[in-house]
C-alpha positions in Angstrom: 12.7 -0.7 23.9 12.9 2.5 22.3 11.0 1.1 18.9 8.1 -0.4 21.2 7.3 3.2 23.0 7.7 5.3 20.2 4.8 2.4 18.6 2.5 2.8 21.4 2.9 6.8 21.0 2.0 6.7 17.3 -0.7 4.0 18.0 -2.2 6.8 20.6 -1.8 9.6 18.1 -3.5 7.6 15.6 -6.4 6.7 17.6 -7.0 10.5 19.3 -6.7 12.0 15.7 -9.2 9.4 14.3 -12.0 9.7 16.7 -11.8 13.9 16.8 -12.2 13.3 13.0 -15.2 11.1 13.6 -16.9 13.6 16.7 -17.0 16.4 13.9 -18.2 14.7 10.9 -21.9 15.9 10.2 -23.3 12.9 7.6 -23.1 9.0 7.0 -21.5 9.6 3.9 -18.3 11.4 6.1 -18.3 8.8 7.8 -17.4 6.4 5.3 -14.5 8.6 3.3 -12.9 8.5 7.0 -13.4 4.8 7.2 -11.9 4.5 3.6 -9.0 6.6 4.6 -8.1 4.2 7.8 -9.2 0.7 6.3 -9.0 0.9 3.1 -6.5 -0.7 0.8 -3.5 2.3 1.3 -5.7 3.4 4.5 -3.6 4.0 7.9 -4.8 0.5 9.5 -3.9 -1.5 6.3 -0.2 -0.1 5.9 0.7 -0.7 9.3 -0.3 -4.1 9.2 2.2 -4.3 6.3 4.9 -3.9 7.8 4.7 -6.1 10.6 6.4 -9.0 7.8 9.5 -6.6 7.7 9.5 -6.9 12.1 11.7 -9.7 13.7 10.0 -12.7 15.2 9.9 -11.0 18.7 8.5 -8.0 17.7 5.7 -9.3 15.0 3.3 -10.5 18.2 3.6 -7.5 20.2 3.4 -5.1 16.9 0.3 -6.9 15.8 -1.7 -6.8 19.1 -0.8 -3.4 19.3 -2.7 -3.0 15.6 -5.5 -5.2 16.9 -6.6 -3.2 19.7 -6.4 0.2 18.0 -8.4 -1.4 15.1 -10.9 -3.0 17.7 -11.3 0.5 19.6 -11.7 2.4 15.7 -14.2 -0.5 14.6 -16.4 0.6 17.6 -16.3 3.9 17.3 -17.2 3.8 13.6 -20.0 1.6 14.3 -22.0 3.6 16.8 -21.3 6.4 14.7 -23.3 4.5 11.9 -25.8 3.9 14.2 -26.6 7.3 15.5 -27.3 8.7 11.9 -29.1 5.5 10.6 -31.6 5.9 13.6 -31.5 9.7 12.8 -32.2 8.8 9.6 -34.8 6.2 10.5 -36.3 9.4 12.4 -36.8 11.7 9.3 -38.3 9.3 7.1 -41.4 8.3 10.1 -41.8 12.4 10.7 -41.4 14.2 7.0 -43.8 13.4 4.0 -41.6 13.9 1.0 -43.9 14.8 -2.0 -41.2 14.7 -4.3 -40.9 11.0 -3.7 -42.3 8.2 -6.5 -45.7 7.1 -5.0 -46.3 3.4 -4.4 -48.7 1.2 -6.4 -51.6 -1.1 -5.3 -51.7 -4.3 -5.8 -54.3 -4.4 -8.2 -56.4 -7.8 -8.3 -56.1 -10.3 -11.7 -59.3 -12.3 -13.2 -59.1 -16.1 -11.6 -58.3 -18.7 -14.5 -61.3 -19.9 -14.0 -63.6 -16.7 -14.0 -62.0 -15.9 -17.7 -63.2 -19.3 -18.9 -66.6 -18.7 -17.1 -67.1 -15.1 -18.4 -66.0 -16.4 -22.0 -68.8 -19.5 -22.0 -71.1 -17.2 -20.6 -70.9 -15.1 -23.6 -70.5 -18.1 -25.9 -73.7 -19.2 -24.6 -75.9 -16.0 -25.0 -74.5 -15.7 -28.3 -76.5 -18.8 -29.4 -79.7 -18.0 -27.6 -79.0 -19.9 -24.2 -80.7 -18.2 -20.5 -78.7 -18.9 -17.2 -80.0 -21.1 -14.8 -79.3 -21.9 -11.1 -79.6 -24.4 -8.5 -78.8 -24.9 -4.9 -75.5 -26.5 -4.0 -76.9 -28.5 -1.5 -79.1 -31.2 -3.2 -81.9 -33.5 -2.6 -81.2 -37.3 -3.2 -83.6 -37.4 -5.8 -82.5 -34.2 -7.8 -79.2 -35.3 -7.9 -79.6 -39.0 -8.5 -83.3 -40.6 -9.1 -84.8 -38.1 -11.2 -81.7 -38.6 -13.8 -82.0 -42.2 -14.1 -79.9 -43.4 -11.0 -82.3 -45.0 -8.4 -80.4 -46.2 -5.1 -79.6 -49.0 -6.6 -77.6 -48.4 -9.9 -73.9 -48.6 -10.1 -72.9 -45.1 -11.2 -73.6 -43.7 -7.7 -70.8 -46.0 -6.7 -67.9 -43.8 -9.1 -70.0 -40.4 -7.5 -67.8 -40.4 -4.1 -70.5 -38.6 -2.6 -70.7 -35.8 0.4 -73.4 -36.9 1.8 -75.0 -34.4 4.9 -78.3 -35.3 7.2 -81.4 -37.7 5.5 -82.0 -37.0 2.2 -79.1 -34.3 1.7 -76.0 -34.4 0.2 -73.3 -31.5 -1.8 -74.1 -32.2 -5.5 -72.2 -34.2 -7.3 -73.1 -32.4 -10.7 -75.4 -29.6 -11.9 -77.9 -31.7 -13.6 -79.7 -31.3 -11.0 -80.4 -27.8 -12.4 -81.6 -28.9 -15.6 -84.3 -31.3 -14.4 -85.3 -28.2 -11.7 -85.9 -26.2 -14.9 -88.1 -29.2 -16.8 -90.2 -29.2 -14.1 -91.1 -25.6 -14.1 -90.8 -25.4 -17.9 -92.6 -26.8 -20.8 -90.6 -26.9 -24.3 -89.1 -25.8 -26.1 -86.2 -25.0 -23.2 -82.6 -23.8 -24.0 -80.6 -23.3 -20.6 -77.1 -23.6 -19.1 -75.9 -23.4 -15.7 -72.4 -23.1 -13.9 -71.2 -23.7 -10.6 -69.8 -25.5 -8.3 -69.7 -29.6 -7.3 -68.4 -31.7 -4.8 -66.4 -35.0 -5.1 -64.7 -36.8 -2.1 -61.4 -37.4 -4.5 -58.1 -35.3 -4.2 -55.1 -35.5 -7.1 -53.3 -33.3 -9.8 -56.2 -33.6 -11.7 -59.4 -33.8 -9.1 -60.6 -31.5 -6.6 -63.0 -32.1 -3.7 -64.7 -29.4 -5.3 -64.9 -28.0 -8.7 -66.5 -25.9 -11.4 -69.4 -27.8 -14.1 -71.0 -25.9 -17.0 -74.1 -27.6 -18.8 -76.0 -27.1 -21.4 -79.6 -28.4 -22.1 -82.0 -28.3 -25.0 -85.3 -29.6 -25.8 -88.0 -29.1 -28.5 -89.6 -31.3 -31.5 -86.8 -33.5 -33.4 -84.0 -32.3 -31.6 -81.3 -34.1 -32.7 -77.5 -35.9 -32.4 -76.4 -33.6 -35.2 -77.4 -30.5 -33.4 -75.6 -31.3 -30.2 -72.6 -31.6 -32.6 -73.3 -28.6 -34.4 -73.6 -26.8 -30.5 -70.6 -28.6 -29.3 -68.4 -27.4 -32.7 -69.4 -23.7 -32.0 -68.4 -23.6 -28.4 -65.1 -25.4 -28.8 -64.2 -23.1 -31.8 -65.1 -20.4 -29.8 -62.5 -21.7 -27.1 -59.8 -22.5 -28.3 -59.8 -21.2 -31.3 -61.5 -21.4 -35.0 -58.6 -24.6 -35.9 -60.4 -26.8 -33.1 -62.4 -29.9 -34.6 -64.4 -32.0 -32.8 -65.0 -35.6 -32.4 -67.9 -38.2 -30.4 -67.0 -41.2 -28.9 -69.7 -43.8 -27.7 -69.7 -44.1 -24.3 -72.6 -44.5 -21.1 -74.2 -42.0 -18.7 -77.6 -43.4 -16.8 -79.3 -39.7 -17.8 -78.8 -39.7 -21.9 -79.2 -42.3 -24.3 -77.2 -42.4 -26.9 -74.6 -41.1 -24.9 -70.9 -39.9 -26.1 -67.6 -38.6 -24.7 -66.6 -35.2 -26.4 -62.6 -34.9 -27.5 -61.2 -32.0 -28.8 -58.4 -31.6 -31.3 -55.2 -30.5 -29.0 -54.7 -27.0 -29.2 -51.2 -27.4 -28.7 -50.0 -29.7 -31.4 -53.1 -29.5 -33.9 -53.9 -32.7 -33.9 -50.3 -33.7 -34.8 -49.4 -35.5 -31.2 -47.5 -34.4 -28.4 -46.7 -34.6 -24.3 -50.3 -33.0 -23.3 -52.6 -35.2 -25.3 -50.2 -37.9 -25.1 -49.3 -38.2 -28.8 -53.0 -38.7 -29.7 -53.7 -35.6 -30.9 -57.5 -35.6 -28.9 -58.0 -34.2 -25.4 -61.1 -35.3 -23.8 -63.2 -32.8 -22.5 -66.5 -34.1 -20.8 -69.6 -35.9 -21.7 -72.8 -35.3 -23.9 -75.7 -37.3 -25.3 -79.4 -37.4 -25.2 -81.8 -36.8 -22.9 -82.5 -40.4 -21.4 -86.8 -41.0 -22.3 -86.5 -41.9 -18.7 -85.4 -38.4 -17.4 -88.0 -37.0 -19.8 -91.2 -38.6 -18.7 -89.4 -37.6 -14.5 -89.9 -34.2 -15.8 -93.2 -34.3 -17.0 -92.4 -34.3 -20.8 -93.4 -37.2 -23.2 -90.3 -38.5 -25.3 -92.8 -39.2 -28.0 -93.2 -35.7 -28.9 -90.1 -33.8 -28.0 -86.2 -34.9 -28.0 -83.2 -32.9 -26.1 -79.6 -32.9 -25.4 -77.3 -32.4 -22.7 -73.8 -32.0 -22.5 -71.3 -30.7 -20.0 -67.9 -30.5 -19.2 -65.1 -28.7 -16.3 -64.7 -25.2 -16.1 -61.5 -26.1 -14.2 -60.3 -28.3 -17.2 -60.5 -26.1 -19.7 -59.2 -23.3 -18.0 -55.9 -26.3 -17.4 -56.0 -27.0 -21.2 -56.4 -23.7 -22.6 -53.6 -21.9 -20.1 -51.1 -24.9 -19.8 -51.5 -25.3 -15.9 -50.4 -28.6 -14.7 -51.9 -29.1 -11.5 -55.3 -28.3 -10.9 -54.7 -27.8 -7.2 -52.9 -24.4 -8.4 -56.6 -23.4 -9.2 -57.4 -23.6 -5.5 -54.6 -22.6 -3.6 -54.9 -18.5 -4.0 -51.1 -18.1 -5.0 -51.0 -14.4 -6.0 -47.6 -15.3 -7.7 -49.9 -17.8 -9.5 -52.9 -15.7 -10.2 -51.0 -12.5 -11.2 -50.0 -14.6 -14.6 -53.9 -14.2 -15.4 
């Protein structure tokens, strides 16, 4: 009996000392030695509960609850001592400006993929004597479609997937449109390009209901296949760097005639074959040919005197190809963890 009272006393003694301690101490950093000195590994707390394995088996349940509860009550205390000098704290920081303190920086915006690729064709383009032209996004039937060789009827409209809007309207479905715009105002000789945006009803990893088209146009006396090459070698040199070769494939488009597919070496392997241009050594880029007489004579122009070509390809595309990005809905999706690689 003796043993359990003289327990309680020191329990009591404990507990009076420890919370005077705590009233006086002036910072959080007090605060803490004092914890340290009761919990800690040789604190007060910690070697009491030691030697409750040297107690008998009557008196380890009554020792330890004793050790519980002061702990409980010093826990307490301790914690709303914490909390009154972190809100005091929380106080100074709202109401003093520290100078002395590192200033925080912006967030500073990055170029979009696809603006570097735009601003780096736009200066490719000037370079070889090309003028900007523009056209409205929202199209006319027969801008978009009849005036480049595709009356209602003809099966290309059918791969278009079309936004189509009230009557005669629709989203364009490529920036042709602009080109013929520009033949109509403008006799020959006529060296343009235009940029912007289209609009597809497909969505994939490598589609977009809307994208980004560049185009190129030329027209003048014996214009040829060889200088649409010659054009088309420049650019991609310019692009992806002076390695790049270049290489026409046959193919059909309703607005040129002959007509090719353009395929570029792979940057990424030189040619050698690897997981991008799947082990053909040739990415395909976009399609080119020459102006169709048919678009010509829609224009005003008579395909017995003068000869153009055409070619165009995705902004978007290249800017996939030339910065490794594997899904082209990452273009779209304004991920600043994304567009802060750029």
């Amino acid at each position: 009996m003796f043993f359990l009272i003289a327990m309680e006393t020191s329990f009591e003694t404990i507990l009076q000392q420890s919370l005077q301690s705590l009233e006086t101490i002036k910072t959080l950093e007090e605060v803490e030695v004092l914890y340290a000195s009761l919990f800690g590994k040789k604190g007060t707390i910690s070697l009491l509960l030691q030697q409750v394995k040297d107690l008998t088996p009557d008196q380890k349940p009554i020792r330890g609850k004793q050790i519980n509860d002061l702990k409980s009550q010093l826990l307490s205390a301790f914690n709303q001592k914490r909390s009154a000098f972190i809100a005091q704290d929380t106080v100074v920081i709202k109401d003093v400006f520290d100078s002395s303190l590192p200033g925080v920086s912006p967030i500073l915006g990055h170029f979009h993929p696809n603006s570097l690729i735009m601003k780096r064709v736009k200066t490719i383009f000037s370079s070889l004597g090309f003028l900007h032209a523009e056209g409205p996004e929202v199209e006319s039937d027969w801008y978009n479609f009849e005036v480049l060789n595709m009356p209602k009827t003809h099966p290309a409209r059918d791969t278009q997937d079309t936004f189509y809007l009230t009557g005669n309207q629709l989203l364009r479905t490529q920036t042709s449109a602009v080109q013929v715009r520009v033949m109509e105002k403008q006799k020959p000789p006529v060296r343009i390009y235009s940029i912007g945006k289209v609009f597809r009803r497909d969505y994939d990893l490598t589609h977009t209901p809307m994208f980004h088209q560049v185009e190129g146009l030329v027209v003048d006396t014996a214009i040829s296949l060889t200088d649409l090459k010659g054009v088309m070698t420049y650019m991609m040199k310019a692009l992806f760097g002076p390695d790049t070769k270049i290489r026409l494939r046959p193919h059909h488009f309703p607005y040129t005639e002959p007509s090719v597919e353009q395929d570029i070496s792979c940057p990424f392997c030189r040619g050698d074959g690897c997981r991008v241009c799947k082990q053909t050594g040739w990415i395909e880029l976009g399609g080119a040919g020459m102006v169709h007489p048919q678009v010509l004579r829609n224009v005003g122009y008579d395909p017995e005197k003068v000869s153009g070509f055409a070619f165009g390809f995705g902004i978007d595309r290249v800017a996939m190809i030339k910065y490794s990005i594997p899904d082209l809905r990452l273009l779209f999706e304004n991920d600043w963890r994304f567009l802060q690689q750029f």
